[in-house]
C-alpha positions as CSV (number, residue, x, y, z in Angstrom):
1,X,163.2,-71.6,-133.6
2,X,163.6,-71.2,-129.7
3,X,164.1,-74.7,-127.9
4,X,162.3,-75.7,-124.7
5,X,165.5,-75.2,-122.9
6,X,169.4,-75.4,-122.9
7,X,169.4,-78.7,-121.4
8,X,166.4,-80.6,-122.7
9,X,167.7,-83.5,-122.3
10,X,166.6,-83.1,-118.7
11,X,163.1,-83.9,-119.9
12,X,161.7,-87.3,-118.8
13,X,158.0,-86.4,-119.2
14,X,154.8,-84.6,-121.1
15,X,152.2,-84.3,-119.0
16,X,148.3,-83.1,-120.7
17,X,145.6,-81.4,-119.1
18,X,142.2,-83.2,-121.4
19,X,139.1,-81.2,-122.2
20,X,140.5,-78.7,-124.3
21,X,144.2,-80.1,-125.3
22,X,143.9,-83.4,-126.1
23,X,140.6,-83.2,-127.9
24,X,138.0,-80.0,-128.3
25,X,135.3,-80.3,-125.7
26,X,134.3,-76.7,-125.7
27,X,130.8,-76.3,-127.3
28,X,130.1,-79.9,-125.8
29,X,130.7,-78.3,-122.0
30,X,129.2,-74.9,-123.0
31,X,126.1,-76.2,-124.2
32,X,126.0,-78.5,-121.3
33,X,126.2,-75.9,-119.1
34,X,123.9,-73.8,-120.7
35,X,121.1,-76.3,-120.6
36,X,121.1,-77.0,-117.0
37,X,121.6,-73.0,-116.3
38,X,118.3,-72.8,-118.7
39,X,116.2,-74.9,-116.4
40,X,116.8,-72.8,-113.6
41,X,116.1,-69.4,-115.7
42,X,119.6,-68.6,-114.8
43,X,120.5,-66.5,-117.8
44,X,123.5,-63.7,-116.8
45,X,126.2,-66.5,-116.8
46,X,128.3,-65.9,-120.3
47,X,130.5,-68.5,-121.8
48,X,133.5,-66.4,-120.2
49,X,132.2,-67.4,-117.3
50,X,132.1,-70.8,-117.8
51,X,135.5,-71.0,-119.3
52,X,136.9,-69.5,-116.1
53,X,135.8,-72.6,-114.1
54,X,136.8,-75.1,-116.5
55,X,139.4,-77.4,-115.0
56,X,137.2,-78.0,-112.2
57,X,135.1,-81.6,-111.2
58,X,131.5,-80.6,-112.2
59,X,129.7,-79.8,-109.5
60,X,132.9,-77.2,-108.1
61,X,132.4,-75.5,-111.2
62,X,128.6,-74.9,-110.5
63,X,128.8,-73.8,-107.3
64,X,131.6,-71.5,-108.0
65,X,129.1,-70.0,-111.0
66,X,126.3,-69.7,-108.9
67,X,127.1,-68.7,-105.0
68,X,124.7,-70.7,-102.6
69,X,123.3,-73.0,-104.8
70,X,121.8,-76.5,-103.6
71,X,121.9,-80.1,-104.6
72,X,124.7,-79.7,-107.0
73,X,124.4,-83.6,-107.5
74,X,121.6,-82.8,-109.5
75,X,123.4,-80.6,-111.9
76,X,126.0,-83.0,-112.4
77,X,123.3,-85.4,-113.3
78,X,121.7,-82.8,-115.7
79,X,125.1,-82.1,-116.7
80,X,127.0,-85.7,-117.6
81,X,123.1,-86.6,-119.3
82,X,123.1,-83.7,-121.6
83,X,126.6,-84.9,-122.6
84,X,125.7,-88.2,-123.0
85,X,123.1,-87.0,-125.9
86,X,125.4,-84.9,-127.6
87,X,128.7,-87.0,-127.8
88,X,129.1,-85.5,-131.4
89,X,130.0,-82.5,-130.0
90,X,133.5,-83.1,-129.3
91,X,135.8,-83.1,-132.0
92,X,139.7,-84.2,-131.9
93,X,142.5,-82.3,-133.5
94,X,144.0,-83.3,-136.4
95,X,147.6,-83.6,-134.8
96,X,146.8,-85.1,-131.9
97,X,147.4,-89.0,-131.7
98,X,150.5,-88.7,-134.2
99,X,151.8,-86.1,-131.7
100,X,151.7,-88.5,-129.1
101,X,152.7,-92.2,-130.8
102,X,155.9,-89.5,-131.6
103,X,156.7,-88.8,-128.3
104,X,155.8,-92.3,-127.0
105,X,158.4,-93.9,-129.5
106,X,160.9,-91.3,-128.1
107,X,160.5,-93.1,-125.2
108,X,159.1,-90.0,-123.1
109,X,156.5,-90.6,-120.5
110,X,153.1,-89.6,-120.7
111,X,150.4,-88.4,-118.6
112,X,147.2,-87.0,-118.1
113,X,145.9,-84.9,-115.3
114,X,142.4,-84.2,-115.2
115,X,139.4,-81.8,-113.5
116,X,137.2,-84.8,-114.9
117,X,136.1,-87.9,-113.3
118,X,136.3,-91.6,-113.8
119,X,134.6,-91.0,-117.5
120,X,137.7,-90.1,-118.4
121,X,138.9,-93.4,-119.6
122,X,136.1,-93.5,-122.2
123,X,136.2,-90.2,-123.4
124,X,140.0,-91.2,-124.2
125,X,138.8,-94.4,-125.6
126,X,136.4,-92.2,-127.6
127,X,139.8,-91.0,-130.0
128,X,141.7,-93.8,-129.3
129,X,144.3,-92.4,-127.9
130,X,144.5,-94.0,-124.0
131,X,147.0,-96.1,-124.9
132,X,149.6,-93.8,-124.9
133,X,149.9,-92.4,-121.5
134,X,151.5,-94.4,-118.6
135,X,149.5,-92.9,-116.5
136,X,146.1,-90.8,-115.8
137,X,144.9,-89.0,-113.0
138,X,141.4,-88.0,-112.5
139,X,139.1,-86.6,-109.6
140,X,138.4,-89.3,-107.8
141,X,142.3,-89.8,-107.2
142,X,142.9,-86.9,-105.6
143,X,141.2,-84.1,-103.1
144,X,142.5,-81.1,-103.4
145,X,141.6,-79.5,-107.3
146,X,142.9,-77.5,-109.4
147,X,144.7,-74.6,-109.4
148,X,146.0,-76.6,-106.4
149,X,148.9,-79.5,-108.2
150,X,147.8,-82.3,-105.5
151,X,146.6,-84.6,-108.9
152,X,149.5,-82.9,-111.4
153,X,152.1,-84.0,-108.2
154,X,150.4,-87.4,-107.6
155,X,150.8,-88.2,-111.3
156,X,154.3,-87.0,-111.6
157,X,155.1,-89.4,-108.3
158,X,153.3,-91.9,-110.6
159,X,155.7,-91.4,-113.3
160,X,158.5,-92.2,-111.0
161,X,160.0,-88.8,-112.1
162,X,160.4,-85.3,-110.4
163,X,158.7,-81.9,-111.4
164,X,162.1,-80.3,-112.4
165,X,162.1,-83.3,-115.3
166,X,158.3,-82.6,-116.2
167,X,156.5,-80.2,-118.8
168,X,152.9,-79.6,-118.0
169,X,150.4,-78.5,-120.5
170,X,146.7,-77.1,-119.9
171,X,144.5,-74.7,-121.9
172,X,143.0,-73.4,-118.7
173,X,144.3,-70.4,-116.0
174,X,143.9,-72.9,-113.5
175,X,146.7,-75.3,-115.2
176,X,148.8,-72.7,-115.3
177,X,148.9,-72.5,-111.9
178,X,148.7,-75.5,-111.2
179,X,152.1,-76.2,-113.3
180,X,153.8,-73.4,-111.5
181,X,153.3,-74.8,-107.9
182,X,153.9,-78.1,-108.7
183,X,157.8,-76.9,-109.7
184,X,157.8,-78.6,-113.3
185,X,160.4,-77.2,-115.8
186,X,158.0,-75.6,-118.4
187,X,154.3,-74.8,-118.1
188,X,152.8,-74.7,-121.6
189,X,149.6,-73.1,-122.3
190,X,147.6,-74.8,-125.0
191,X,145.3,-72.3,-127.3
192,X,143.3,-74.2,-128.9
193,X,141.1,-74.7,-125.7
194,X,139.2,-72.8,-123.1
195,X,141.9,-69.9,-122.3
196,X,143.2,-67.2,-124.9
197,X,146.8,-66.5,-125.4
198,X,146.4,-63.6,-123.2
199,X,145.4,-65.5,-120.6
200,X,147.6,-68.3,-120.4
201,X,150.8,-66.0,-120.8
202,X,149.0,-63.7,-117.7
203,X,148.7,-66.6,-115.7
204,X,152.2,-67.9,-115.6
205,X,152.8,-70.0,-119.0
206,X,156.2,-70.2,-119.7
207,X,155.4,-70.2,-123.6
208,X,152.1,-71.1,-125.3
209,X,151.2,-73.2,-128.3
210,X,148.8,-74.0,-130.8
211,X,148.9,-77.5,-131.4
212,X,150.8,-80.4,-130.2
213,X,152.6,-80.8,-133.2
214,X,154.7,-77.4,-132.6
215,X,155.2,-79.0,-128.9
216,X,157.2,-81.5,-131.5
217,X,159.0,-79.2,-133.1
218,X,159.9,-77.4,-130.2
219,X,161.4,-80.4,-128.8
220,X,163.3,-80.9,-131.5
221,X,164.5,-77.8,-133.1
222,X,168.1,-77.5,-133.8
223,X,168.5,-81.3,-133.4
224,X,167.9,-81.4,-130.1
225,X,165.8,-83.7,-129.3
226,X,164.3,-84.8,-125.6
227,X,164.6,-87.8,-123.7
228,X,166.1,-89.7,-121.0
């Protein structure tokens, strides 16, 4: 099995993108997006649409969907109420906490780098799994949004480690790219999310993956395993 690199024990840090890598919040977004395009009898915006603007804060991703549109604030409020009903929605992956208490006893640094807001906390809360990172940057931290690395960089600083010592991992275009202008060593598309395979590897992934536990493995094949 191919290792992350010759030297990985260069690696200080595992950065995550959320929605979409750390749990599955696809249908919960879609259908939230889908109800508040409904009550505007907006009805030529398909779900590849959607997933194109993922990665976004909420109200960037509507007015990117629908050119010229007003009082976004209300959309958000549509939006974050419709997912508020329908918290069932999103579902975890099997893989994903062990994957991280693994890498946390390894004694790598963890972090999370969000296009969502200050809800963040709770949806990690949600699958019990905040504990783990050392730190978490969401929108209201930062200005400039992705594919721009302002909050990937400002988390990195936060780490108290450098990009060249940092693998990033997103589901979305816009982490990909977000990844590469931020310098870190790998950036690792996730599949399981909002981009396909295609994608990810089109828009700069150094490698892609489908599921956290073959981030594992790659970390550690041939008895090599990362760390400070």
């Amino acid at each position: 099995m191919e290792t992350i690199r010759q030297n990985p024990e260069a690696i200080e840090a595992v950065v995550f993108d959320m929605d979409g890598v750390l749990f599955d919040s696809r249908e919960m977004i879609y259908q939230a997006m889908e109800h508040v395009l409904a009550i505007r009898n907006i009805t030529d915006v398909t779900r590849d649409d959607m997933a194109g603007v993922t990665g976004k804060p909420i109200a960037e991703m509507y007015r990117v969907l629908i050119p010229g549109i007003e009082n976004v604030d209300d959309l958000e409020r549509e939006h974050l109420a419709h997912h508020d009903e329908n918290l069932h929605l999103l579902q975890g992956f099997d893989d994903t906490e062990a994957s991280l208490r693994r890498l946390r006893d390894q004694n790598y640094l963890l972090g999370v780098f969000t296009g969502f807001n200050e809800l963040t906390y709770g949806r990690l809360d949600q699958f019990g799994i905040r504990e783990y990172f050392h730190q978490i940057v969401e929108t209201t931290q930062y200005k400039k949004f992705k594919p721009d690395p302002e909050g990937l960089l400002l988390c990195i600083d936060r780490l108290a480690t450098t990009p060249d010592r940092v693998i990033y991992i997103g589901d979305g275009k816009s982490d990909m790219y977000a990844g590469k202008a931020a310098g870190v060593q790998q950036t690792i598309g996730f599949t399981q999310g909002f981009g396909s395979r295609e994608a990810l590897l089109e828009a700069g992934a150094d490698r892609t993956i489908d599921s956290l536990n073959e981030l594992i493995e790659l970390l550690e094949s041939e008895g090599a395993q990362l760390g400070p």
